[in-house]
N, C-alpha and C positions, 0 to 999 in steps of 0.2 A: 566112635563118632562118625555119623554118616555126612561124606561130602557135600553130596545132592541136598541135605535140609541146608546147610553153611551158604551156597550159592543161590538158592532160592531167596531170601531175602534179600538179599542184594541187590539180586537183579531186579527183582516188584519196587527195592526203593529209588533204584537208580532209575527205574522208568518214570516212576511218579516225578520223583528231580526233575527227568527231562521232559516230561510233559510241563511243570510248573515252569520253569524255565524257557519254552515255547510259547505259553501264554506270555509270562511276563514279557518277552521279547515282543509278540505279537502287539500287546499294546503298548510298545515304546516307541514301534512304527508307525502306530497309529496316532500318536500324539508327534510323534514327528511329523505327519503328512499332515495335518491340523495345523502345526506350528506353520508349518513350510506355506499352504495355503492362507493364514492367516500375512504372514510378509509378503506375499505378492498380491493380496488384495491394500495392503497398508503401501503397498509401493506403487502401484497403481493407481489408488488417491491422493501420493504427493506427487505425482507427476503432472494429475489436473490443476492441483493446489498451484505447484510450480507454473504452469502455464498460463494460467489466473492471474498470479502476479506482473508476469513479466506481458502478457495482453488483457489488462482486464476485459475492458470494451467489446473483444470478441468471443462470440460462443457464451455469455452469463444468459442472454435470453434467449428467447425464441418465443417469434408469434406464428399461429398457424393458424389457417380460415383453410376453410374446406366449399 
C-alpha cells in the first residue's frame, strides 16, 4: 500500500471542508453586518420616534420658499 495515494485524498477533502467552511463563515458575516446595519437604522428611527413624542410641535414640519 502506497502512502502518498492514502494522504492524497485527505488532503483534496480537507481542502474542499475548508474552502466550504470559508464560504459558510464568509456569509454568516455577511448576514451579521446586515443584522448589525439593520438595528442601527431601527435605533436611529426610535430615537426620532422618541423625540417626536417627548416635542411634538418641533421639527414635524417644515415650510420652505425659495
Amino acid at each position: 500500500m502506497d502512502v502518498s495515494m492514502m494522504v492524497t485524498p485527505d488532503i483534496a477533502s480537507m481542502s474542499m471542508a475548508m474552502a466550504a467552511n470559508k464560504t459558510a463563515q464568509d456569509i454568516g458575516v455577511a448576514m451579521l453586518d446586515k443584522t448589525l446595519d439593520n438595528f442601527r437604522d431601527n435605533g436611529a428611527d426610535m430615537v426620532k420616534m422618541m423625540e417626536r413624542s417627548v416635542q411634538p410641535n418641533i421639527g414635524g414640519n417644515f415650510d420652505m420658499s425659495v
